[in-house]
C-alpha positions in Angstrom: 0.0 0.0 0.0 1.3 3.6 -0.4 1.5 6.1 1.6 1.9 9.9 0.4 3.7 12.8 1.9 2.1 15.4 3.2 3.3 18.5 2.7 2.5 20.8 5.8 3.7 24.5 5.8 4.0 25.1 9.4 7.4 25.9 11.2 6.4 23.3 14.2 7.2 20.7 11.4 10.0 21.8 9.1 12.7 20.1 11.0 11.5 16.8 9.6 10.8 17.9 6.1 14.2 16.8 4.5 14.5 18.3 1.7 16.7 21.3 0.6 18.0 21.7 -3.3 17.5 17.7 -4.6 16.2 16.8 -7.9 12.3 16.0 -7.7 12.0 18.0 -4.3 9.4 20.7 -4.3 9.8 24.4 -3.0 6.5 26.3 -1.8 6.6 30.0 -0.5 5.5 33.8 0.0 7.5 37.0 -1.4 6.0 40.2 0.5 6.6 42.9 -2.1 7.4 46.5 -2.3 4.6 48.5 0.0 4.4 51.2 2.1 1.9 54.4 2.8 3.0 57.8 2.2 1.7 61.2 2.9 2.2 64.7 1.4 1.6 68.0 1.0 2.3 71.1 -1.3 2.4 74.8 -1.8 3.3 76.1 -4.7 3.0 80.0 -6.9 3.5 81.0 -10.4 5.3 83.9 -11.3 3.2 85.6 -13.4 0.0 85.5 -10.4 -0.2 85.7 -6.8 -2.9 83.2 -6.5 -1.3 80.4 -4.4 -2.0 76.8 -4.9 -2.6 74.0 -2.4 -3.1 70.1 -1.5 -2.3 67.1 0.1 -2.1 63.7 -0.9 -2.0 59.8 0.5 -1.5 56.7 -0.7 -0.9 53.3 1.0 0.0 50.0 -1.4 0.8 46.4 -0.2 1.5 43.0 -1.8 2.1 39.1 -1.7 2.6 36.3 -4.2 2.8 32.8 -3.1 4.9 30.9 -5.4 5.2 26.6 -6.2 8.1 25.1 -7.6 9.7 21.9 -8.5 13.7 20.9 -8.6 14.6 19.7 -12.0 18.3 19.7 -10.7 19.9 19.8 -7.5 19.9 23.5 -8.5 17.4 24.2 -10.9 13.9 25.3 -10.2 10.9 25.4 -12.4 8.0 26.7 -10.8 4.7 29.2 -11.0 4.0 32.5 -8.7 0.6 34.1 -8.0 1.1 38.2 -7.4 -1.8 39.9 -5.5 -1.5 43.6 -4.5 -3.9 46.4 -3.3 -3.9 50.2 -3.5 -5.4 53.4 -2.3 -4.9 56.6 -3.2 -6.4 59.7 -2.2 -6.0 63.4 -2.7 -7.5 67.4 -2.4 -6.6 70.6 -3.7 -7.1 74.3 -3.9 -6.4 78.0 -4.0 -6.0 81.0 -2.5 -8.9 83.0 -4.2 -11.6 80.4 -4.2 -12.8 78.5 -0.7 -13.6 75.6 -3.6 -11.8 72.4 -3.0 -11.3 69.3 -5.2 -10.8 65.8 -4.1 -10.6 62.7 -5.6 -9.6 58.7 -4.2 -9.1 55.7 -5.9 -8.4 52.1 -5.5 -6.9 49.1 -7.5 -6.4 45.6 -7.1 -3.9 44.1 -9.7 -3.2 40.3 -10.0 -0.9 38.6 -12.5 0.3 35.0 -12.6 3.0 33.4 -14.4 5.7 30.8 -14.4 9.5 31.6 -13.2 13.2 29.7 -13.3 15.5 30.0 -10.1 18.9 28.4 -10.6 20.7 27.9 -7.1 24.9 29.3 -7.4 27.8 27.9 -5.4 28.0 25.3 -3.2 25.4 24.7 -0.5 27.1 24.9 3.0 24.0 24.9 4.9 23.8 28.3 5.3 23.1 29.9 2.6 23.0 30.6 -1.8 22.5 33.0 -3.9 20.3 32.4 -7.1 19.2 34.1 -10.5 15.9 34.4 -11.4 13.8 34.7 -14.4 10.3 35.7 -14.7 7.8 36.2 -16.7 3.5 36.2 -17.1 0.7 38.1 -17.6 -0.8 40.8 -15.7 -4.7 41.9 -14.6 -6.8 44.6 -12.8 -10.0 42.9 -12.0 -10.6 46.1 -9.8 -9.7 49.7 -10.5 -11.5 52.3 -10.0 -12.2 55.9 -8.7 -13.7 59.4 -8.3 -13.0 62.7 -8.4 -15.9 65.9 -7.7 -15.3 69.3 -5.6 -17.0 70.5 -2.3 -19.2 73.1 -4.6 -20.8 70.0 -6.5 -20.3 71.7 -10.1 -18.5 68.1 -10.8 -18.8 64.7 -10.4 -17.4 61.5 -11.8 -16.5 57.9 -11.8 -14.0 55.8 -13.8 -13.5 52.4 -14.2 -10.7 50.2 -15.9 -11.8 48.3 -19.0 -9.8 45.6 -21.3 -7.0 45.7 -19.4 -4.0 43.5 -20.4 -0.1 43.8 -19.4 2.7 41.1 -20.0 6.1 41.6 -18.3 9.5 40.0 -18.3 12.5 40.4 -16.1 15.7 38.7 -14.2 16.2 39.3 -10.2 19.4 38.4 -7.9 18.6 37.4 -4.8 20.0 35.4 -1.9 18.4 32.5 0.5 19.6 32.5 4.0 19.1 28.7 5.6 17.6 28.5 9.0 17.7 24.4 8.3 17.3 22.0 5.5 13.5 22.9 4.9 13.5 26.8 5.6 14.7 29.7 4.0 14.0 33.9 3.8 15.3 35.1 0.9 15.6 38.6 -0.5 16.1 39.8 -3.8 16.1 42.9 -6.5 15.2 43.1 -10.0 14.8 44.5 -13.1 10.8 44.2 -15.1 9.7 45.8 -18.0 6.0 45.7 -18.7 4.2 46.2 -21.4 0.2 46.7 -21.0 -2.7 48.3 -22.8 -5.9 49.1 -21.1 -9.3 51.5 -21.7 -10.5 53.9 -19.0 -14.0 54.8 -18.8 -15.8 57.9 -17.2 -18.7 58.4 -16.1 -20.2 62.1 -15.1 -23.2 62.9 -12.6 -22.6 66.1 -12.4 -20.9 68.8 -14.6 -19.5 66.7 -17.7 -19.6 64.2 -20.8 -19.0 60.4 -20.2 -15.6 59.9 -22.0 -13.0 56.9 -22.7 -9.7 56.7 -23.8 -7.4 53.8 -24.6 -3.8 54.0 -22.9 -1.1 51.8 -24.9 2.2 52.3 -22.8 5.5 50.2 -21.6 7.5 50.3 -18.3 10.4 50.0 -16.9 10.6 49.0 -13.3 13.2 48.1 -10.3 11.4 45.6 -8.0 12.5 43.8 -4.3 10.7 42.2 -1.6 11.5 39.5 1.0 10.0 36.2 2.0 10.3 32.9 3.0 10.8 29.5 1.4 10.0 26.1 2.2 12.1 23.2 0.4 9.7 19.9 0.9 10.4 16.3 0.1 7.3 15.3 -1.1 8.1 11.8 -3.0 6.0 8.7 -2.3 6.9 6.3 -0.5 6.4 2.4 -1.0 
């Protein structure tokens, strides 16, 4: 009769989960990206006025991506990672010769998916390797939208993102520190280039003409983020 290995992602149990860089082993994690909040404001004046202009901004943005691989070497890994990350954004502004003040907010949630190679360098000592990193996939925004009116209601609107779609591509160098032979945090920093196309769609209440434009655009982006790894040794067994 045969018996299958469970693979159990909890740190109670990693000691006796064998199974760091070997051929047919598996390697499940989570990567916390880039995040952070931020707050601003600013005053600023043209020259050719005295009328003085005003605002503040915020904006707060988070994400994760779980990721599943499998060891075609002792150092190569071929695997698939999920990317999930939320953002809000909001903002207000004036002037000096008007108590009329604008504001606006929006939020996004942006998910791609796609596979990824890691290939393990040096020599494994038990306490750590660094590792190259290719990835690759497609991106989506199955939520993105906002509003913008000002406090003396002369205009209102919504706008939604429509036919969105983004592929990207890009190496990262990273580095896994070992706490034992089944757990890792690694780090890492990368280059992506993005290339996406999407439709934006408004919609006035108050004040204007529903609208939509069609945005066709490419990026170029340095990425980190830090997370951990678990190497599993989930073969049957007879």
């Amino acid at each position: 009769m045969k018996k299958f290995c469970i693979c159990v992602l909890a740190l109670s149990t990693s000691m006796v989960m064998m199974g760091q860089n070997k051929k047919g082993n598996h390697l499940v994690g989570v990567t916390l990206g880039s995040g952070g909040f931020s707050s601003s404001k600013y005053d600023y004046m043209y020259s050719s006025t005295t009328v003085t202009y005003n605002g503040d901004s915020k904006s707060f943005n988070i994400g994760i991506s779980p990721d599943v691989g499998c060891y075609l070497t002792d150092r190569f890994v071929l695997g698939a990672s999920v990317g999930l990350s939320y953002n809000h954004s909001s903002g207000s502004s004036g002037n000096s010769t008007t108590t009329v003040t604008s504001s606006s907010k929006a939020n996004s949630l942006y998910f791609s998916l796609g596979p990824y190679g890691r290939l393990y360098l040096g020599k494994n000592k038990g306490k750590g390797m660094p590792y190259i990193q290719l990835n690759t996939g497609l991106s989506f925004y199955p939520s993105d939208d906002g509003e913008a009116f000002n406090s003396s209601n002369t205009y209102h609107y919504t706008y939604k993102t429509r036919k969105y779609f983004s592929w990207n591509l890009g190496p990262r160098f990273g580095y896994e520190h070992f706490f034992n032979e089944s757990l890792g945090l690694h780090y890492y920093i990368g280059y992506n280039y993005s290339k996406y196309k999407y439709t934006y769609e408004y919609d006035y209440s108050v004040g204007g003409t529903d609208y939509s434009y069609t945005y066709d655009a490419h990026s170029h982006n340095i990425v980190f983020g830090v997370g951990l790894q678990m190497h599993l040794d989930c073969k049957k067994k007879k």
